[in-house]
C-alpha positions in Angstrom: 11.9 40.9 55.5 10.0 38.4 52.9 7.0 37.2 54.2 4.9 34.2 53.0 2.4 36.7 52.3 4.4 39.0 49.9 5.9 35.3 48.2 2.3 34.1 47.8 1.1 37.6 45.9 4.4 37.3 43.3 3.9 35.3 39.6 5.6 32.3 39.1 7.9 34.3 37.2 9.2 36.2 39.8 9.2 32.9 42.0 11.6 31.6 39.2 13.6 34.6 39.4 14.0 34.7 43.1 15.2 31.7 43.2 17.7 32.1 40.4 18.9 35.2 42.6 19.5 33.1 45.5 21.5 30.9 44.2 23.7 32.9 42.1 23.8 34.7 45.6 25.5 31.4 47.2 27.7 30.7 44.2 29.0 34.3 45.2 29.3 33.1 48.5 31.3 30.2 47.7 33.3 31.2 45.0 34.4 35.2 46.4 37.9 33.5 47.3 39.1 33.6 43.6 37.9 36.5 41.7 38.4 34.7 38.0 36.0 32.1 39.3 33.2 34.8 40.6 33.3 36.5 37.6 33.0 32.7 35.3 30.6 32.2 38.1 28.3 34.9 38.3 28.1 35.4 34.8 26.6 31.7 34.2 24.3 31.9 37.3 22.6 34.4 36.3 22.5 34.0 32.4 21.4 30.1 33.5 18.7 31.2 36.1 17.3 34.5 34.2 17.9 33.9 30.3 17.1 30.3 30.1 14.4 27.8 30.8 15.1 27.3 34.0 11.7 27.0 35.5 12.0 25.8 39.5 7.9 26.1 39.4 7.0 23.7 36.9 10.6 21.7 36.4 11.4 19.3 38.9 14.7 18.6 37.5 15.5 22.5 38.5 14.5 22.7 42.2 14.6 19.8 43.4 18.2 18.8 43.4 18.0 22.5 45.9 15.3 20.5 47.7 17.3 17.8 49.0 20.9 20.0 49.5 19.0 22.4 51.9 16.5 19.7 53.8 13.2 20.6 52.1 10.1 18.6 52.2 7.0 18.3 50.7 4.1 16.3 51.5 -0.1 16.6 50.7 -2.5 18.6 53.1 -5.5 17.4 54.3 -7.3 19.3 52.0 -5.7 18.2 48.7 -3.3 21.1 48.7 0.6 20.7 49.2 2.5 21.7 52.2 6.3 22.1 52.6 8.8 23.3 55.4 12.3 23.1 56.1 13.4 19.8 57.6 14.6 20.2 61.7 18.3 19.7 61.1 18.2 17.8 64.6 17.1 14.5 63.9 15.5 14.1 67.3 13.5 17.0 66.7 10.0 15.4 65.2 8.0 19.0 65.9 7.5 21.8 63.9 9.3 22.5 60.6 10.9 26.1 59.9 9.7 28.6 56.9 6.5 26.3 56.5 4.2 27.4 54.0 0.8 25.5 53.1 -2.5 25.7 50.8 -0.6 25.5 47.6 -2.1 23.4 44.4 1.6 23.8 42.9 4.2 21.4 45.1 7.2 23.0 43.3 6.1 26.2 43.5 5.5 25.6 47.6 9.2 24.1 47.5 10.8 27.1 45.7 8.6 29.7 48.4 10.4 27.7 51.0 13.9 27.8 50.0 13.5 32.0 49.3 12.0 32.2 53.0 14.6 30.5 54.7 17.7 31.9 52.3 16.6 35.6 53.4 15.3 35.0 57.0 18.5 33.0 58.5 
């Protein structure tokens, strides 16, 4: 299992990585009906997320568009730090947000933690 505590020890690197992995991992998903469009697929998820500038960490243009498709706030800490979490899908639900993580000076970087918590712990 992927803990906040292993996420929080990795580079930003391997942040940008992990999420590259996960979605190339959905595209899989989505796409394992037609096998020419897996392969076309596959092969530009991962040469887009691992060979290019994709950069989830420091571009918001990269993970933020992954922000909003899977409920994912972000909002400032009392202490100046960042804090994000995984929206409650049940509007009436105002408590607690899933896969929350908090205490990062990076908001995109506290983002991208979130969306690799809650793709491997469903």
């Amino acid at each position: 299992m992927i803990t906040q505590e292993f996420l929080s020890q990795c580079s930003e690197e391997q942040i940008n990585k992990g999420v590259a992995w996960v979605e190339s991992k959905e595209g899989v998903k989505a796409f394992s009906q037609r096998r020419d469009q897996l392969l076309k697929f596959t092969s530009l998820s991962v040469s887009y997320g691992l060979a290019s500038n994709f950069n989830p960490c420091a571009n918001p243009n990269d993970i933020m568009p992954i922000a909003f498709a899977n409920g994912i706030a972000i909002m400032p800490d009392s202490d100046g730090s960042w804090k994000s979490g995984r929206l409650p899908s049940n509007p009436e639900m105002t408590f607690g947000w899933s896969n929350f993580v908090r205490g990062y000076k990076n908001p995109l970087r506290a983002i991208c933690e979130v969306y690799i918590l809650m793709s491997f712990n469903k």
